[in-house]
N, CA and C atoms as a LAMMPS dump frame, in Angstrom:
ITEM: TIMESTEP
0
ITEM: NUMBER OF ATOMS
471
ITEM: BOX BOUNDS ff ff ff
-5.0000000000000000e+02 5.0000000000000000e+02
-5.0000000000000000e+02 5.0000000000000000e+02
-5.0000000000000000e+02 5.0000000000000000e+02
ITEM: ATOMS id mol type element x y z
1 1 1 N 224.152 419.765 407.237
2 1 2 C 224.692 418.431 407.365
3 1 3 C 223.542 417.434 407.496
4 2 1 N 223.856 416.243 407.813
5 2 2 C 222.768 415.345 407.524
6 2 3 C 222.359 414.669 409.145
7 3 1 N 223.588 415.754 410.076
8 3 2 C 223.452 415.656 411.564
9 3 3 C 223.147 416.929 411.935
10 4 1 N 222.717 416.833 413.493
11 4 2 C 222.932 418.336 413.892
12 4 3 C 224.126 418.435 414.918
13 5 1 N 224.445 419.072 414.573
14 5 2 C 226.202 419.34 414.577
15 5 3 C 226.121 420.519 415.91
16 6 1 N 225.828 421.578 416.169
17 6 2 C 225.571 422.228 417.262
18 6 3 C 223.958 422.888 417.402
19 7 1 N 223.482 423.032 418.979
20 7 2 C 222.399 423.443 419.396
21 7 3 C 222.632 424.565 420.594
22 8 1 N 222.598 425.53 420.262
23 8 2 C 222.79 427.299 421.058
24 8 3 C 221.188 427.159 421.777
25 9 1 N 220.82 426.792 423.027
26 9 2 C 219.58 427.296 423.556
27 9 3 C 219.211 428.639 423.548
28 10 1 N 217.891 428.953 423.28
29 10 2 C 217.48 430.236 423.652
30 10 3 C 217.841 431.476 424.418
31 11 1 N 218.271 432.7 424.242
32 11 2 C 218.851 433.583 425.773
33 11 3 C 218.282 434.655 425.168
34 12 1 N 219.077 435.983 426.087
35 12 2 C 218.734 436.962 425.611
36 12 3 C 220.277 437.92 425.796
37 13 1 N 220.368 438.64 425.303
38 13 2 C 221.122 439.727 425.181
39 13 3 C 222.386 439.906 424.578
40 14 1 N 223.392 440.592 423.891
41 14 2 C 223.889 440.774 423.34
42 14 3 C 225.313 439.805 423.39
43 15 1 N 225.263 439.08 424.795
44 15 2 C 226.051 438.236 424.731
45 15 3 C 226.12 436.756 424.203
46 16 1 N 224.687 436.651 424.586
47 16 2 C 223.951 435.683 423.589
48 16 3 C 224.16 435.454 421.846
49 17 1 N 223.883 436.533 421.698
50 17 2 C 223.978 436.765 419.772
51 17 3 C 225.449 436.445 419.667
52 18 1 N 226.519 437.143 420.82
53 18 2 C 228.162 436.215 420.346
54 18 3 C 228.265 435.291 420.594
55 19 1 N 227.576 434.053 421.833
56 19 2 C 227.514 433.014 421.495
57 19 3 C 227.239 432.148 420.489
58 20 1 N 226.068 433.039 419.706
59 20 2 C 225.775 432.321 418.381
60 20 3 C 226.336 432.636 417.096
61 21 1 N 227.129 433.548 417.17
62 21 2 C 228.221 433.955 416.137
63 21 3 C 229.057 432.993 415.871
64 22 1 N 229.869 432.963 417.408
65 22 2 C 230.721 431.702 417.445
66 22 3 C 230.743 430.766 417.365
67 23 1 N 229.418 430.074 417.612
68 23 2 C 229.021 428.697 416.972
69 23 3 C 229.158 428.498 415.817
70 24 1 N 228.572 429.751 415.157
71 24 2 C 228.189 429.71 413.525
72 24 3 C 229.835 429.684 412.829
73 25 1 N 230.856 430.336 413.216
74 25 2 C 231.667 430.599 412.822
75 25 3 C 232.687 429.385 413.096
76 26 1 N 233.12 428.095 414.142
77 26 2 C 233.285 426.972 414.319
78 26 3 C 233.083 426.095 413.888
79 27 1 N 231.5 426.08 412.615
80 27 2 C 231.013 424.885 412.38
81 27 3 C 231.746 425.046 410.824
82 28 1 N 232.06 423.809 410.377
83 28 2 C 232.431 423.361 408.897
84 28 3 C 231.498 422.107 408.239
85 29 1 N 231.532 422.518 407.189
86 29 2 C 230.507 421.988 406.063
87 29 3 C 231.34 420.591 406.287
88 30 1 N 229.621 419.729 405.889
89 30 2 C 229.892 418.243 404.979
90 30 3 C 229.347 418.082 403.931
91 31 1 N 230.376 417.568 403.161
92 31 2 C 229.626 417.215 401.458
93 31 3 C 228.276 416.418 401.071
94 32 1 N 227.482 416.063 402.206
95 32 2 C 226.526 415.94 402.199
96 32 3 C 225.231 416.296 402.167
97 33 1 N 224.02 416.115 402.046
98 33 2 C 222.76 416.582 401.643
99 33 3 C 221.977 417.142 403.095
100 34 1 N 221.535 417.815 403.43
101 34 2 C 221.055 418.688 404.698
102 34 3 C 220.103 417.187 404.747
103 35 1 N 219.37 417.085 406.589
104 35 2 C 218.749 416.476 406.65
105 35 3 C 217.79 417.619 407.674
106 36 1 N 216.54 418.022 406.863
107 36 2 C 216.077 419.077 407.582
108 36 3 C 214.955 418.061 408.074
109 37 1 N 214.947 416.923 407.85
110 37 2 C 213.996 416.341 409.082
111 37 3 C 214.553 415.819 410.47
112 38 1 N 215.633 415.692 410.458
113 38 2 C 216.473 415.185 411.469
114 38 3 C 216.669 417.018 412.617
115 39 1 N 216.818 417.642 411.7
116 39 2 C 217.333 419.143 412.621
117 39 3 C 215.528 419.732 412.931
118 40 1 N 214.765 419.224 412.504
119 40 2 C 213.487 419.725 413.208
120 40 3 C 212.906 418.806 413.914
121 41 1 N 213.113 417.466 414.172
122 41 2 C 212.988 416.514 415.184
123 41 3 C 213.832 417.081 416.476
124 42 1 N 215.182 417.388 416.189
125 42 2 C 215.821 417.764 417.049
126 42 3 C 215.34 419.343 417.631
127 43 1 N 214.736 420.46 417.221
128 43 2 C 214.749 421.242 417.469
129 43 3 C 213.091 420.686 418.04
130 44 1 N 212.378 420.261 417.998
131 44 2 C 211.116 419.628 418.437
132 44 3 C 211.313 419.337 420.187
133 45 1 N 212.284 418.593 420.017
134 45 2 C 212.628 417.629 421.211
135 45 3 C 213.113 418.596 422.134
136 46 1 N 213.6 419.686 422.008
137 46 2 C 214.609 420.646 422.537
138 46 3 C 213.987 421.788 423.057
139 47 1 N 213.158 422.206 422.008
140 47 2 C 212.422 423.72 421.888
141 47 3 C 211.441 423.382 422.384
142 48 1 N 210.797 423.354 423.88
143 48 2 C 209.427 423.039 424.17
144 48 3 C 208.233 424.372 424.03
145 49 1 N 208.808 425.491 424.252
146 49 2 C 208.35 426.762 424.26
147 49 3 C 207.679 427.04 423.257
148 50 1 N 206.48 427.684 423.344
149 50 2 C 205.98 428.522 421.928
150 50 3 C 207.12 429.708 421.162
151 51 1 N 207.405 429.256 419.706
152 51 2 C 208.598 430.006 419.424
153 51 3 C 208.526 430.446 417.933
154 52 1 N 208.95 431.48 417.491
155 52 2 C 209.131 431.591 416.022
156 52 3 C 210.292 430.953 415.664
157 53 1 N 209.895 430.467 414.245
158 53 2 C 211.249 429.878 414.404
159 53 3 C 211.702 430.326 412.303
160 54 1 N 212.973 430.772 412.318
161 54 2 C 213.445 431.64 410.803
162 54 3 C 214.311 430.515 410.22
163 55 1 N 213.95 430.174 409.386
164 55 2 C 214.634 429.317 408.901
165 55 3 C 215.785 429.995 407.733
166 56 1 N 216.492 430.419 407.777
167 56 2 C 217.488 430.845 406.811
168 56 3 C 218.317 430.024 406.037
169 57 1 N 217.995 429.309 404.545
170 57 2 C 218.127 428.142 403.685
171 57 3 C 218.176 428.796 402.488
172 58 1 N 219.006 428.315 401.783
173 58 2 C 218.522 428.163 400.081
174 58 3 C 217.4 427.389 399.81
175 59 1 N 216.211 428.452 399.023
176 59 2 C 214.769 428.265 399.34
177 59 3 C 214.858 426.589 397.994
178 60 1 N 216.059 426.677 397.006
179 60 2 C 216.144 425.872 396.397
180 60 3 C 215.462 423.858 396.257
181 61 1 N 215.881 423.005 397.617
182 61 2 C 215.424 422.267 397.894
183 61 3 C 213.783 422.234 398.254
184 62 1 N 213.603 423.353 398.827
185 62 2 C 211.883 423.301 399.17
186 62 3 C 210.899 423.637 397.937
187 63 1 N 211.875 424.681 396.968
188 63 2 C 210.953 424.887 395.845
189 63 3 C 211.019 423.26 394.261
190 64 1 N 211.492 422.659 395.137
191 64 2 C 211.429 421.176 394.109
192 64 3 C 210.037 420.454 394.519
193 65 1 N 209.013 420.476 392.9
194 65 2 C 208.112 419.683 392.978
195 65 3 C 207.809 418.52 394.007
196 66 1 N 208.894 417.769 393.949
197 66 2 C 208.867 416.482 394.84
198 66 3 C 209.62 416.183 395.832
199 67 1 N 209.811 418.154 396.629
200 67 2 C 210.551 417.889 397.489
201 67 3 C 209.056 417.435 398.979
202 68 1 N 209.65 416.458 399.728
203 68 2 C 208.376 416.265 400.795
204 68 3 C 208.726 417.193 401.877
205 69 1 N 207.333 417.628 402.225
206 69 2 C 207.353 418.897 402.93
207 69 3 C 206.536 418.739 404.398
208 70 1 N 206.412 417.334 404.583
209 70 2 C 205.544 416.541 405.795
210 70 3 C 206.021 417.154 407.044
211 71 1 N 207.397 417.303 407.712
212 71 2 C 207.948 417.453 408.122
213 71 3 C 207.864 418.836 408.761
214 72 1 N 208.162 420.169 407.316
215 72 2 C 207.902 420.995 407.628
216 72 3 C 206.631 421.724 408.227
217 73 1 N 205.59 420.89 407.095
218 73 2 C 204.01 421.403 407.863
219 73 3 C 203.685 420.685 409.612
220 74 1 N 204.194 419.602 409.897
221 74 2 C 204.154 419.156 411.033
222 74 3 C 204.836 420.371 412.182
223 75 1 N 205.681 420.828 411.943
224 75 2 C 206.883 422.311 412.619
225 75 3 C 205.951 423.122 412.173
226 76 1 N 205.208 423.503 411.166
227 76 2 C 204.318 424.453 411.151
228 76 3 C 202.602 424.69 412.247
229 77 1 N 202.448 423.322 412.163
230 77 2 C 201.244 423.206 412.874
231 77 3 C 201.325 423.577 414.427
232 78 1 N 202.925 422.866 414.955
233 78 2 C 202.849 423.175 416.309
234 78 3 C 203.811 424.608 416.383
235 79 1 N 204.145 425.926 415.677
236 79 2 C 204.402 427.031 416.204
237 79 3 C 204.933 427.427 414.692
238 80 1 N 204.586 428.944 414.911
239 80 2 C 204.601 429.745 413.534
240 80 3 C 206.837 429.519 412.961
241 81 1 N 206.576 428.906 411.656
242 81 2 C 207.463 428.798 410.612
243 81 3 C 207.859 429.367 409.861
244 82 1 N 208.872 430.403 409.319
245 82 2 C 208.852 430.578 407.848
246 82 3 C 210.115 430.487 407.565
247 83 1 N 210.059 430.156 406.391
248 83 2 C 211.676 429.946 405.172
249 83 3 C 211.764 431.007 404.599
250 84 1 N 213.228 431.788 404.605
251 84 2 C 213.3 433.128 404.518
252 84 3 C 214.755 432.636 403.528
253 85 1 N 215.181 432.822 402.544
254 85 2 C 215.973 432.964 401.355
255 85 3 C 216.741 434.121 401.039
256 86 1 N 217.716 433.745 400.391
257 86 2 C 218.655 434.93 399.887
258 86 3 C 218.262 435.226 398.024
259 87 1 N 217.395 436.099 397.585
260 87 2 C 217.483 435.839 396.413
261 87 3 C 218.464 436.386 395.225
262 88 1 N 218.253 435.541 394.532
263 88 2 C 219.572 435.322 393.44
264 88 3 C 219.362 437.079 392.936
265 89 1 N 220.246 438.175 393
266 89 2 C 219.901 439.295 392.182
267 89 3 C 220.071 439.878 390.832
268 90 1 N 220.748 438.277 390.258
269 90 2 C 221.258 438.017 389.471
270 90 3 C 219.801 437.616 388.177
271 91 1 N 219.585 437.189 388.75
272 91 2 C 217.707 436.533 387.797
273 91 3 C 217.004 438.069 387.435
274 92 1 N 216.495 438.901 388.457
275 92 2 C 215.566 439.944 387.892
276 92 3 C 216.412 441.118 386.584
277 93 1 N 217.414 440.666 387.198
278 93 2 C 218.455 441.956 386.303
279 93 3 C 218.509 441.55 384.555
280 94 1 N 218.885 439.684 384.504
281 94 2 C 219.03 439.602 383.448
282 94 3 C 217.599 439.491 383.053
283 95 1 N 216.527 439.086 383.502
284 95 2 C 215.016 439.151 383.004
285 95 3 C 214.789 440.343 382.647
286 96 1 N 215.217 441.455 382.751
287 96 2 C 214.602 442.581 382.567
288 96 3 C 215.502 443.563 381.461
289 97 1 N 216.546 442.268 381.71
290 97 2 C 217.811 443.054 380.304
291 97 3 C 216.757 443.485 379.034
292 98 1 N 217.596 443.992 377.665
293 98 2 C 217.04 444.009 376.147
294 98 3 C 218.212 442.943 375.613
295 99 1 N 218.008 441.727 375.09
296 99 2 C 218.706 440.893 374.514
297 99 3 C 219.329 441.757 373.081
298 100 1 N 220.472 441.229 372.964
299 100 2 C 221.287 441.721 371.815
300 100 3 C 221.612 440.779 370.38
301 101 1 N 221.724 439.484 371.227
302 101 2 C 221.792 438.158 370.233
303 101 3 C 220.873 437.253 370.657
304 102 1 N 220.898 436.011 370.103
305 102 2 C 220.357 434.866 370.399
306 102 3 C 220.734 434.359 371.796
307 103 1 N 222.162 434.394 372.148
308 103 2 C 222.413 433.644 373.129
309 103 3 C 221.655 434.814 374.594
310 104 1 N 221.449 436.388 374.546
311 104 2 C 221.213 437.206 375.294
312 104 3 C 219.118 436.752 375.634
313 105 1 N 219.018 436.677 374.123
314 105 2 C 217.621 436.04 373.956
315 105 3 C 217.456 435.202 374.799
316 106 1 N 218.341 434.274 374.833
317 106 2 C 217.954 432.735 375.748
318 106 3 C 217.932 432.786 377.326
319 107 1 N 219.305 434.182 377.704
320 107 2 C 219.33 434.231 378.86
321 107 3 C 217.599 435.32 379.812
322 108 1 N 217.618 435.883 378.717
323 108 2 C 216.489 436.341 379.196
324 108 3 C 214.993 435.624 379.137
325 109 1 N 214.77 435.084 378.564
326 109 2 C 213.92 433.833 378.07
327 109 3 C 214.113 432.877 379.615
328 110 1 N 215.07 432.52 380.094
329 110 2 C 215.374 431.396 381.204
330 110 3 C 215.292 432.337 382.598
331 111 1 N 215.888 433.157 382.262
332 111 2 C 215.466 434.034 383.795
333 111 3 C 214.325 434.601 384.16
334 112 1 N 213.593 434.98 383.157
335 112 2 C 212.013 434.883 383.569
336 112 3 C 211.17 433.776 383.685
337 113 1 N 211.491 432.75 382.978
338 113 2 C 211.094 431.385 383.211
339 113 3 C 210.927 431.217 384.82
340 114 1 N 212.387 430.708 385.105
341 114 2 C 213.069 430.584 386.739
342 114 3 C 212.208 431.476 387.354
343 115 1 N 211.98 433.193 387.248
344 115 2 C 211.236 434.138 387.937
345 115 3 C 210.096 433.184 388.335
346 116 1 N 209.2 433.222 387.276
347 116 2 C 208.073 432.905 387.475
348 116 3 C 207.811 431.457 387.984
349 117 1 N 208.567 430.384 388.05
350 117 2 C 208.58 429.297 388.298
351 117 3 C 208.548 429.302 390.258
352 118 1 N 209.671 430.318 390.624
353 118 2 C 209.731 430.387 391.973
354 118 3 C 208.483 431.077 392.188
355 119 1 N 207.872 432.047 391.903
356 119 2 C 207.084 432.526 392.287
357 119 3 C 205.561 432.205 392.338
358 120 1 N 205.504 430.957 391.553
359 120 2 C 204.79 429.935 391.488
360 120 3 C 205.018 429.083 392.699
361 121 1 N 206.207 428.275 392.953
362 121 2 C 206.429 427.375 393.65
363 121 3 C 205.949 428.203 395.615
364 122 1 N 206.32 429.139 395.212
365 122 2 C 206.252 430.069 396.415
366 122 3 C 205.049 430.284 397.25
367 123 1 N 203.781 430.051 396.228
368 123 2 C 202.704 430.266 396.225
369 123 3 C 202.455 429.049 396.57
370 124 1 N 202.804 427.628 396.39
371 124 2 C 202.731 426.287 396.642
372 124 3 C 203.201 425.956 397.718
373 125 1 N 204.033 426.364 398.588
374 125 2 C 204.466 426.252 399.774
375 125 3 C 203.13 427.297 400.553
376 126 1 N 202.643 428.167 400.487
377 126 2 C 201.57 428.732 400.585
378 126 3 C 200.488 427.621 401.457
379 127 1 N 200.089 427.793 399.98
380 127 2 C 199.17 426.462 399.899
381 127 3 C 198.899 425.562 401.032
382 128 1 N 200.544 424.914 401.304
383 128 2 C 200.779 424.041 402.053
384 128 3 C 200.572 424.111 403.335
385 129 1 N 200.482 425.797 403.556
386 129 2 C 200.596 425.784 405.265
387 129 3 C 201.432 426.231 405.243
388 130 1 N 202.697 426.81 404.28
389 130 2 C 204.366 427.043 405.076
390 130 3 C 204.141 428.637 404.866
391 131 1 N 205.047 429.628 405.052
392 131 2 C 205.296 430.955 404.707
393 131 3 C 206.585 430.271 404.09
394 132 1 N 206.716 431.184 402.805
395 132 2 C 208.236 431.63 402.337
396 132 3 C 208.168 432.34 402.074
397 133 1 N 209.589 433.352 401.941
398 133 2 C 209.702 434.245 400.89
399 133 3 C 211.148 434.352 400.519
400 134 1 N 211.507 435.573 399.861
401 134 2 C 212.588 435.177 399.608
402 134 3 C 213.263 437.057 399.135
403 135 1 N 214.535 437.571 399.861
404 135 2 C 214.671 438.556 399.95
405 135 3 C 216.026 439.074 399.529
406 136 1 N 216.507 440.197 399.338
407 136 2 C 217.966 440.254 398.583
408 136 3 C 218.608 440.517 400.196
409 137 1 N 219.935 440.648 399.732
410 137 2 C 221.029 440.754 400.891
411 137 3 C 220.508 441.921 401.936
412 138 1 N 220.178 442.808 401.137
413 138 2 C 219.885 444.294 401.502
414 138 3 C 218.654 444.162 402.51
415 139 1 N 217.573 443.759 402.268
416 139 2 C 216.821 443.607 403.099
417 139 3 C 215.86 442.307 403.609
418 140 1 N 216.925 441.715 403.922
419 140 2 C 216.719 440.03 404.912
420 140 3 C 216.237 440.318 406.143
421 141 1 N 216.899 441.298 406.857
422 141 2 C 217.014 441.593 408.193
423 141 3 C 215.383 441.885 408.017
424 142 1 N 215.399 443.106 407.319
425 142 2 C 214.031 443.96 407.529
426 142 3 C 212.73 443.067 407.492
427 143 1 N 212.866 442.174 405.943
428 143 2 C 212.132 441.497 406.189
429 143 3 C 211.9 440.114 407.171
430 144 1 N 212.519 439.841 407.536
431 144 2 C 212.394 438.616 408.487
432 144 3 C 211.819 439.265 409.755
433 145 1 N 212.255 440.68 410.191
434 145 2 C 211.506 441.425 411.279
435 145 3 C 209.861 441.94 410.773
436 146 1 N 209.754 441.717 409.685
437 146 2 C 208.543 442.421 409.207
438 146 3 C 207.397 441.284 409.332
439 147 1 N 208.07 440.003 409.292
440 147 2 C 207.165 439.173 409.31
441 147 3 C 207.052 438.723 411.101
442 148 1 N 208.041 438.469 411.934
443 148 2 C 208.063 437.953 413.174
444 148 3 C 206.763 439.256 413.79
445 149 1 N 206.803 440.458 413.746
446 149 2 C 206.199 441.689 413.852
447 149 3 C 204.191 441.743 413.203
448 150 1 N 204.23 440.454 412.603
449 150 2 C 203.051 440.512 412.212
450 150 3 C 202.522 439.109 412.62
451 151 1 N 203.52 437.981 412.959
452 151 2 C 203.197 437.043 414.159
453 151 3 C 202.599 437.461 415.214
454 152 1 N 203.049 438.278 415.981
455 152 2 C 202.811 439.111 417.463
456 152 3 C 201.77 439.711 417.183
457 153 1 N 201.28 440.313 416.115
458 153 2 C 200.191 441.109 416.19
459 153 3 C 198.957 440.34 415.902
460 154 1 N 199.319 439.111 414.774
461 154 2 C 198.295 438.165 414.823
462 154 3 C 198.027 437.646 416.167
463 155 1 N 198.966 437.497 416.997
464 155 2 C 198.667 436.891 418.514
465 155 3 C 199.073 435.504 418.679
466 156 1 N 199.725 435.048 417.605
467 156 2 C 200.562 433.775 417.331
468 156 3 C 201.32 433.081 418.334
469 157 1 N 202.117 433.913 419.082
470 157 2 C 203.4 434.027 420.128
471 157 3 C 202.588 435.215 421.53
């Protein structure tokens, strides 16, 4: 949303995680454009603690040339960040198809395009200071633990 609509403080234990189920499961969409500078001001103001913080987004908006990313590197500077994605599993499959016609041609032609374009852009958020990545359904969990797990060992947190 282009507000922040609910804020679950920090806890621990299994009763915790159903508090944040239920939040998650209460809140309803607005047809509006996310305002991820407004929800990291707010999580700024809120979160005083040294914290990891997972951003779980369609990596879509951040991988736009001229999307501004001021915001995010500012949340990056003061405690470790990363944008963690659902990726499309739909892109590597048809990139890797054997086209049959022209129109199979094109789809494979555009899905390696797209491949390589994110994986470019990916590398540009890099760049920037941010971590992304971007992972299938199957292993989100794993990876989002694979990275918090190499925070701690860097000595980050």
């Amino acid at each position: 949303s282009h507000t922040v609509r609910r804020y679950v403080p920090p806890g621990k234990n299994i009763t915790h995680l159903r508090l944040i189920i239920r939040e998650l499961y209460t809140l309803h969409t607005d047809p509006v454009e996310s305002d991820y500078g407004a929800a990291f001001f707010h999580l700024a103001r809120m979160q005083k603690r040294q914290s990891f913080i997972l951003l779980f987004s369609d990596l879509d908006p951040f991988l736009q040339a001229g999307m501004p990313l001021n915001y995010l590197r500012r949340m990056a500077r003061q405690r470790p960040l990363l944008l963690i994605g659902i990726a499309n599993p739909a892109l590597p499959a048809w990139a890797q198809s054997t086209p049959r016609d022209k129109r199979q041609a094109m789809l494979v032609s555009m899905a390696q395009k797209e491949l390589l374009h994110r994986k470019q852009e990916l590398k540009r958020l890099e760049a920037c200071g941010l971590q992304a990545l971007e992972a299938s359904e199957e292993t989100l969990a794993a990876e989002a633990l694979s990275e918090y797990l190499q925070v701690i060992e860097r000595g980050v947190l």
